[in-house]
Every structure is written in C-alpha cells, then in structure tokens.
C-alpha positions as CSV (number, residue, x, y, z in Angstrom):
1,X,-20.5,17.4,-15.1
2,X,-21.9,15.6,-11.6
3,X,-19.1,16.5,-8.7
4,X,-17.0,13.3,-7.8
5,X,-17.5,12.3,-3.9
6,X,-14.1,12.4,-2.9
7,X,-12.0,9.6,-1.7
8,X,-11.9,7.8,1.6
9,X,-9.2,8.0,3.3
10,X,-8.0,4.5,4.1
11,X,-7.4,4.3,7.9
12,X,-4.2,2.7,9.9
13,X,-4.9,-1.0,10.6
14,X,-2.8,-3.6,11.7
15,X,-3.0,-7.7,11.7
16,X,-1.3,-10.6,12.4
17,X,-1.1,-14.1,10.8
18,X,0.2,-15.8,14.2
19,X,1.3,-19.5,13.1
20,X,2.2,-22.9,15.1
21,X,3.7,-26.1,13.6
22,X,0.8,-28.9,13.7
23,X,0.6,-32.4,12.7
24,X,-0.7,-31.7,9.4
25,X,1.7,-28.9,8.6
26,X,1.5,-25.0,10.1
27,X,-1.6,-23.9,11.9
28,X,-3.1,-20.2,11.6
29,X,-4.9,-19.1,14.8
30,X,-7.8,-17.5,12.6
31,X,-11.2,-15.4,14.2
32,X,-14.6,-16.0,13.1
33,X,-16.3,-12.2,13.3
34,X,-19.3,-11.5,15.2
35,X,-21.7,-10.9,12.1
36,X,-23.1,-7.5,14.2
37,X,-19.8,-6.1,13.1
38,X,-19.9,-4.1,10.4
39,X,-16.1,-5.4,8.7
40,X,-16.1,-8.4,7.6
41,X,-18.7,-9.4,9.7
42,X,-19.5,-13.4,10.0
43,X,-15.8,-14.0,7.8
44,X,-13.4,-16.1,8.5
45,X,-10.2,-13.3,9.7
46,X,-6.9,-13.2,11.2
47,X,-7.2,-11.1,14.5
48,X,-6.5,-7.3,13.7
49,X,-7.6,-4.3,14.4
50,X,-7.5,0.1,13.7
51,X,-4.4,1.4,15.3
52,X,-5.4,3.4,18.5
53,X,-3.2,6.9,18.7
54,X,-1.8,5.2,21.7
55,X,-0.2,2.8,20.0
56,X,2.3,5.7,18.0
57,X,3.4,7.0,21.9
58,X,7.1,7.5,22.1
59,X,7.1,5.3,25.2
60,X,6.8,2.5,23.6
61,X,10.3,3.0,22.4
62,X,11.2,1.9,26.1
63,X,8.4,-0.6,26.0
64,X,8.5,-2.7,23.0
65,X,11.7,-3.9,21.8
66,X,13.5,-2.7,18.4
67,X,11.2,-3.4,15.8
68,X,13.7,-3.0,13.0
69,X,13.1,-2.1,9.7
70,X,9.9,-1.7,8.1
71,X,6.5,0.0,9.0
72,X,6.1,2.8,11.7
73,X,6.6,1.0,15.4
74,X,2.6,2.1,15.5
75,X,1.5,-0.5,13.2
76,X,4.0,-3.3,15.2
77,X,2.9,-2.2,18.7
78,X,-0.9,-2.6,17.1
79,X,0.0,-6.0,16.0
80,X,1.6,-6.6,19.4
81,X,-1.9,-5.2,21.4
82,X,-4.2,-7.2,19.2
83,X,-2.7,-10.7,19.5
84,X,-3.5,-10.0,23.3
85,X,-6.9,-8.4,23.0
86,X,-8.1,-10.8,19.8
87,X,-6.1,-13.9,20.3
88,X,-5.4,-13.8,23.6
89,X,-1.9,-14.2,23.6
90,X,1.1,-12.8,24.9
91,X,4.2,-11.7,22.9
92,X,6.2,-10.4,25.7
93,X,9.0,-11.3,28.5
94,X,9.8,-9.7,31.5
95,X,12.2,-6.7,31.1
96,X,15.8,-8.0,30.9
97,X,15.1,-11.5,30.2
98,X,15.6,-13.4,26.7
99,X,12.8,-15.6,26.6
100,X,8.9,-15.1,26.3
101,X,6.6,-15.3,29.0
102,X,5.6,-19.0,30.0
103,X,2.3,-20.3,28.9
104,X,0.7,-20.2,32.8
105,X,2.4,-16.8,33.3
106,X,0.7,-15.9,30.4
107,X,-2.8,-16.9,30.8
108,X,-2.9,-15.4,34.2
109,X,-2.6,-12.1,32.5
110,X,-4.9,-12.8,29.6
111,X,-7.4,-13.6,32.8
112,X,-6.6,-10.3,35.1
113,X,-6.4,-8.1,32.1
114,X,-8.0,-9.2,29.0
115,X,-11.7,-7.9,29.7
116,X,-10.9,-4.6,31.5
117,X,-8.8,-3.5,28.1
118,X,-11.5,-4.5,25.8
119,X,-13.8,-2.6,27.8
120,X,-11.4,0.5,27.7
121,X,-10.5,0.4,31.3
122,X,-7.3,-0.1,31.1
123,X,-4.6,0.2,28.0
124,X,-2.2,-1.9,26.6
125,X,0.7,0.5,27.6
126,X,-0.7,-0.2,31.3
127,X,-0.7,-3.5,31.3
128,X,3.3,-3.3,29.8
129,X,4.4,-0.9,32.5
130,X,2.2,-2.5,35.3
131,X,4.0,-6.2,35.0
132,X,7.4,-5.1,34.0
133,X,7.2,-5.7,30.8
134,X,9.0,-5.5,27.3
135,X,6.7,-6.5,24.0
136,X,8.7,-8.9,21.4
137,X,8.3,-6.5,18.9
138,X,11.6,-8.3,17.3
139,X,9.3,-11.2,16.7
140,X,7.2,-9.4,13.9
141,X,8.2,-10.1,10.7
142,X,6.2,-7.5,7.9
143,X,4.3,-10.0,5.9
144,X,1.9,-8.0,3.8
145,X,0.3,-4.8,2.8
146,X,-2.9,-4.2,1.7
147,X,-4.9,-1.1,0.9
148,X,-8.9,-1.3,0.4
149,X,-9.9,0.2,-3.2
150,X,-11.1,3.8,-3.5
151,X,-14.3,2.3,-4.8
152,X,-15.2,1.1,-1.3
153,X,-16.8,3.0,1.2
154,X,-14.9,2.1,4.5
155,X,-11.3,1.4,3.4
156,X,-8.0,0.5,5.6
157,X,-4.5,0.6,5.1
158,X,-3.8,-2.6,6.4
159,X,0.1,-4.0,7.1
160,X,0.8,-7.3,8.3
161,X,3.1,-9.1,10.3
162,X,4.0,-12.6,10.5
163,X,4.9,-14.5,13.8
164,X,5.3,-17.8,15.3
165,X,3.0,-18.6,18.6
166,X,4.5,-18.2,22.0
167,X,5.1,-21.6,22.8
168,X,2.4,-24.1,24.4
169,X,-0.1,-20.2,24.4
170,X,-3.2,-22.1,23.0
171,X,-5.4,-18.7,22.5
172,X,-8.9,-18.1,22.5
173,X,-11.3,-15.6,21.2
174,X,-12.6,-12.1,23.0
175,X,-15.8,-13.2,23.1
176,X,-17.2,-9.8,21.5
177,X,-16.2,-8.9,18.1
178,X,-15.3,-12.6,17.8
179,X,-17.1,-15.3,17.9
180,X,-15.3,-18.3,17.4
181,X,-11.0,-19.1,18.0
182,X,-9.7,-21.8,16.1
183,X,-6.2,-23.2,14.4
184,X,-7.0,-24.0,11.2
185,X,-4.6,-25.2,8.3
186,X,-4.5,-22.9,5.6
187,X,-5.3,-25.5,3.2
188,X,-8.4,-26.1,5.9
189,X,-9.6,-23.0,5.4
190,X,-9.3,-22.4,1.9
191,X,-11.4,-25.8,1.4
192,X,-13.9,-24.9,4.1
193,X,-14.4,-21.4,1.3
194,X,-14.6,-23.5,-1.3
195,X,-17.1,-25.6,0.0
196,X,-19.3,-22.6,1.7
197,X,-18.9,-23.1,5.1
198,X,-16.7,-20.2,5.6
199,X,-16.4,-16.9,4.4
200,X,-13.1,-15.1,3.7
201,X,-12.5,-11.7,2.3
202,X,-10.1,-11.3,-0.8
203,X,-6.5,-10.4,1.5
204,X,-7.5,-13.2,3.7
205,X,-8.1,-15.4,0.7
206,X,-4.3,-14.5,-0.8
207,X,-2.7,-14.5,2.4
208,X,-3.7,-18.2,3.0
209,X,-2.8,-19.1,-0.2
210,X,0.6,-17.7,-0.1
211,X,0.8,-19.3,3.5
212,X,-0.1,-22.7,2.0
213,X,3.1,-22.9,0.2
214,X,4.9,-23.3,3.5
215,X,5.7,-27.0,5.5
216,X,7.0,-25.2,8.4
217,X,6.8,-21.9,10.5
218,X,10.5,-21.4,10.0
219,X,10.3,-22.3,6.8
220,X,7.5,-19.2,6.5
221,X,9.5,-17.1,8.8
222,X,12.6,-17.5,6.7
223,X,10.7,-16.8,3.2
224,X,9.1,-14.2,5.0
225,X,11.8,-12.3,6.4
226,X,14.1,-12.6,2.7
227,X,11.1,-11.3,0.8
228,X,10.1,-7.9,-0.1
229,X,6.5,-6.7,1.2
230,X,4.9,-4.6,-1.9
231,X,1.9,-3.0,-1.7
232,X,-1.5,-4.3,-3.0
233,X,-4.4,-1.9,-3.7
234,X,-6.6,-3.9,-5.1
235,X,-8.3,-2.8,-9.1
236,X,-11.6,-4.3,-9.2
237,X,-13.3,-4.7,-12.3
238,X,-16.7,-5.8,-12.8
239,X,-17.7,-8.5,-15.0
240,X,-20.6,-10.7,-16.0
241,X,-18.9,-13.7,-13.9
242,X,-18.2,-11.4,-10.9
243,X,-15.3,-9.1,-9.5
244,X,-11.8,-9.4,-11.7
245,X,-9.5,-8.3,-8.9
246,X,-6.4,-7.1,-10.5
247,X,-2.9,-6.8,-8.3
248,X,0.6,-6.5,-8.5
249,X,2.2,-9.5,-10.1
250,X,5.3,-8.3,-7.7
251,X,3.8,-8.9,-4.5
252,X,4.4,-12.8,-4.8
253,X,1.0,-14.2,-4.5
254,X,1.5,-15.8,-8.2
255,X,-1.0,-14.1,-10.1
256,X,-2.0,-11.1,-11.0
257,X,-5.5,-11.3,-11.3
258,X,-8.7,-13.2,-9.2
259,X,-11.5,-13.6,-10.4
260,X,-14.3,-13.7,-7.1
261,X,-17.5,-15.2,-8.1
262,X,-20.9,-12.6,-7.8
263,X,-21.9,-15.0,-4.9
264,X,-18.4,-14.2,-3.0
265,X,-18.1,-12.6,0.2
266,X,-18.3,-8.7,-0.2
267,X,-15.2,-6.4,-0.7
268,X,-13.3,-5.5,1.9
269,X,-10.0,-5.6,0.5
C-alpha cells in the first residue's frame, strides 16, 4: 500500500472585507494581487494576510481595544495590521478618545509609516505605541471562516472580519504584493468574473455573493453581527464539467454546493 503524504497544516491567516456606503449600494475596498505572488496571484482579493507571531503578544491587550467574543485577539489584531499595510487605512483613535482617527491624521501616518513596516523596519505594535495609539478592534465583526482543503498543497485557516471604512479614509494599495486598489460593488465584481476580466478565488467568490444581499453597511453590519460564523472547509469533487465544491448548507451562503467551471481560477480555498 503507497504511504499517504501527510496533511498540510493550514496556517493562521486573517482578512478583512472593509465596506463603504456608495451611490450604487455598499462598496468593498478589494486588491488586485501582484501575479509574482504565489496565492492567488493576479485575483481579484480582499486585503489579508498570515498572522505574524507578533500579532498574538499579550500587549496588545493594552493596545487594541476589547475584541469581544469570537476568534483569538491574534487573528483581530491581524485584521487590524493588514487594513494599514494592504489597504492603507487606519482603524485606530488616539488613547482615550471615542472617535477614529481623522482622514488627514490618518494619511499622514499611512505616509510616515506605511513603507518602513512593509519593508520589516518597523512593526505594527511600534507604530501603536509610538503615536499613542489604541486599535478599534471593537469595530471587527467575525464575518467568515474558511479552511483550504487537505487536497491542496499550501492551505490557510482563514477568519474574517467585517467592518465599515473609517470615514472619508479613501485607501490605496501597497504597491508590492498589490497591484491595483479599488471600491468595487460586489455585484461589480461578480459581473467583472463572469465576464473574464477578473479572477476571484472560490471564498472570495461566496463572500461577495453573500455581501450582495446587503443595501447598506449597517444593514451588513447588523446581519453580520446576529449571525453565526460556521466553518467552511471546502470538499472538492472532480467532475467532467469542473470542481463540485461541496460546503456547509449552515454557513448561510444559500447553497451547499458550486460548481467552478475547469477554466476557473485555481483553488485556493
């Protein structure tokens, strides 16, 4: 009997669907990925990322405020770090105020600090403690949880959290592992896949369907926060017609199984 490669281990990653009312109903602010990456590369992503061991330090206890219930504070402090580092915006106010940072206030720190923590110069936790700072963690609201299948090579354990945009922040890409910045309707980009001039993986593909169903960000916040987040681990099954992805029927996307077409972007979820 030939020995079974064992399992990957599916590694921490966090990622956040950051949404803004627009005139034709909410905006996501979505990535397009560099296609040297090797995730995703050239698809169509909200910004996310691995969570970094410094992202689980007990500090941030003092740093972020209470996250409430629901994943490990690493995964929210992740969340927190890459809507700075990938969308270039800040969810954060000055230690004992109420509201969020203003939108200049903000951008002059996405312009002193931005490329010297995505060059590894500085961390996240520095940037918090150098300015005083206290991360909206509050704002978070767990939206999703996806696992990549066992039958894929380079998996991640995936949660994601909902939030609405600092007021008037615009965001831009990082320039690296992006390559383009844009707020795009969910229906937008689901018709921009459908016609072939995006590419989305299979979560971002649910997420944006489930996010479709919304008029509003409160609307999306409310459903959001009053909905259980249940696990997806995708089952893929191969067919003649392409990948029949099988998942729970409990997870509230509608169905319970996909099917993605042979010439569909590659699994990575």
């Amino acid at each position: 009997m030939p020995d079974q490669k064992p399992k990957v281990r599916p590694r921490p990653a966090a990622t956040v669907v950051i949404l803004r009312d627009g005139r034709e109903g909410i905006e996501a602010f979505m990535v397009v990925r560099h296609h040297a990456i090797d995730f995703a590369s050239g698809a169509l992503v909200f910004p996310g990322g691995k969570v970094d061991a410094e992202d689980a330090d007990p500090v941030w206890t003092d740093l972020a405020s209470s996250a409430g219930a629901g994943p490990d504070r690493s995964f929210v402090v992740a969340a927190a770090r890459e809507t700075f580092e990938e969308a270039g915006l800040v969810l954060a106010r000055r230690r004992g105020a109420q509201g969020l940072l203003g939108a200049d206030e903000a951008h002059q720190l996405v312009q002193r600090y931005r490329a010297p923590l995505v060059k590894g110069e500085i961390t996240y936790r520095d940037l918090i403690r150098n300015e005083n700072l206290q991360v909206a963690t509050e704002l978070m609201v767990p939206f999703a949880h996806w696992i990549t299948p066992d039958v894929v090579p380079k998996r991640f354990d995936t949660h994601f959290f909902l939030v609405a945009a600092p007021v008037d922040q615009l965001g831009a890409h990082d320039g690296g592992e992006s390559v383009e910045g844009l707020w795009i309707t969910p229906r937008q980009a689901l018709r921009e896949a459908d016609a072939g001039t995006r590419t989305l993986v299979f979560a971002t593909l649910m997420n944006l369907r489930k996010l479709a169903r919304y008029s509003s960000v409160a609307e999306a916040v409310l459903a959001t926060r009053s909905s259980p987040v249940v696990t997806v681990m995708p089952r893929v099954q191969k067919t003649a017609d392409g990948r029949l992805m099988h998942i729970p029927e409990a997870a509230g996307y509608g169905v319970s199984q996909v099917l993605m077409p042979a010439d569909s972007a590659p699994m990575k979820s």
